[in-house]
N, C-alpha and C positions, 0 to 999 in steps of 0.2 A: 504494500500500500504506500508508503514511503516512497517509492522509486515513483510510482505512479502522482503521487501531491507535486513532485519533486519536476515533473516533466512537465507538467501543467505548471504549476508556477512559474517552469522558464517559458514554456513557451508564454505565458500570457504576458509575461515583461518584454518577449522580442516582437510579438503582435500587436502590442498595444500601447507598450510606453515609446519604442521605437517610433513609431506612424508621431505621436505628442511630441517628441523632441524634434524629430525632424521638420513638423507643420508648423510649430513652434516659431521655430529655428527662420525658417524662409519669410516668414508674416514679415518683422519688421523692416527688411531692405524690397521685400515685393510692393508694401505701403508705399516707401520711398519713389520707386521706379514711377508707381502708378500714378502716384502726387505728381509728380514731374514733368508726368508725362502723359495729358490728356484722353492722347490717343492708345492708349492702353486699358486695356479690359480688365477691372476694379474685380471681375469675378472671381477671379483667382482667388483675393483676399477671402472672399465666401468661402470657397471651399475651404482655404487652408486652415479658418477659423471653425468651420461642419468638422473638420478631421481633426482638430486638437479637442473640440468637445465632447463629440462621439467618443473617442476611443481616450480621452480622459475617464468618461462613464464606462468604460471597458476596463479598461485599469485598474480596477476597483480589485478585479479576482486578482489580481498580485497579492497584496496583504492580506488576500482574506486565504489563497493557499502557500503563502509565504509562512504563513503562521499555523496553518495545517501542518506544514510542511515541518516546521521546526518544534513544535506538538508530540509527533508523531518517530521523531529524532533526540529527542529528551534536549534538547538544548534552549528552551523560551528564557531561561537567566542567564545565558550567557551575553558578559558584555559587550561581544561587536552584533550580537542580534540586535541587542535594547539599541546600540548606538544606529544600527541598520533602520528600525522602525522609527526612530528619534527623525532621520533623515528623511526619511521618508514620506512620515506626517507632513514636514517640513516643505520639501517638495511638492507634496500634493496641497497644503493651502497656497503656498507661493502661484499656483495654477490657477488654484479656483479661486482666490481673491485678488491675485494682482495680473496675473498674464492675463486669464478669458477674457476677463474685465475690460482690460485696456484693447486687447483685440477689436471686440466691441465697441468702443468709444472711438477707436480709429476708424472703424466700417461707418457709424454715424456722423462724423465731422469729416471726410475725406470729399463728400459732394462741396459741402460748404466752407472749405479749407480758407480763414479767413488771414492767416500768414503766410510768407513768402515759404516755401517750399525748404529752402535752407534752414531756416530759422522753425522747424519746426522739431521741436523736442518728442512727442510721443514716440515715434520707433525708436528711437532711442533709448528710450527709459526701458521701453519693451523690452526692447535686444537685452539689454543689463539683465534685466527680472529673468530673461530664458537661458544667458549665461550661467545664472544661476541654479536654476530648476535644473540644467545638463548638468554642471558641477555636483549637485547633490546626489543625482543618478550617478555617477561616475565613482561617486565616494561610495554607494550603497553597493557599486558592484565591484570594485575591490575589497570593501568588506564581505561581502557572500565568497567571494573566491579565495581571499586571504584567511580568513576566520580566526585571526592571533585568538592565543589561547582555546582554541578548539580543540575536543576529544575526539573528535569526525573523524579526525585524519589528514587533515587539507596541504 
């Protein structure tokens, strides 16, 4: 059963956080392009903002067989887990209250963009906030893979 939590949890993190870091990832310099440049098709930003919220709500079976997973492995007290799930929380509010958000608010104000194109701060801020979510991930998956102090084996 183990093997099995264990496959599913990966897979749900390369299915699902994967597609989020990437759509992420593109939002704020696609913003830019589009600002810039009239003649450019704005819908992009739609989808790429549909694919970081959808498969944010997808995301979800990560911690929930992340934590099967380590349950079912005796290790939920070990401290690069607690510190894994710390991160992670982390990650996932940084999502859902500062990335979507501003995603959002860029889709809204980008018809009526009432500053010059250069001087416009939102993807920016954006970009910073998804540097971060990626950092966070990056930190959660060298701790799965590293596991100092693990009895696993790693």
């Amino acid at each position: 059963m183990t093997k099995f939590l264990l496959a599913v949890h990966v897979l749900a993190v390369i299915l699902a956080i994967g597609p989020v870091t990437v759509a992420a990832s593109m939002f704020p310099a696609t913003a830019r392009r589009v600002a810039a440049d009239p003649a450019r098709d704005p819908a992009v930003l739609d989808v790429l903002h549909r694919i970081s919220r959808v498969y944010a709500m997808i995301g979800i079976a990560v911690p929930v067989f992340g934590i099967a997973t380590a349950s079912s492995l005796g290790v939920l007290t070990s401290a690069w887990l607690i510190v894994s799930i710390v991160l992670t929380t982390a990650a996932a509010a940084l999502l859902a209250l500062l990335i979507l958000p501003r995603q959002q608010h860029i889709l809204a104000t980008l018809p009526e963009l009432e500053v010059p194109v250069a001087e416009w701060r939102a993807p920016a801020q954006l970009a910073m906030f998804t540097g971060l979510f990626n950092l966070l991930w990056a930190a959660v998956t060298v701790l799965m893979i590293v596991r100092p102090g693990s009895t696993t084996g790693a």
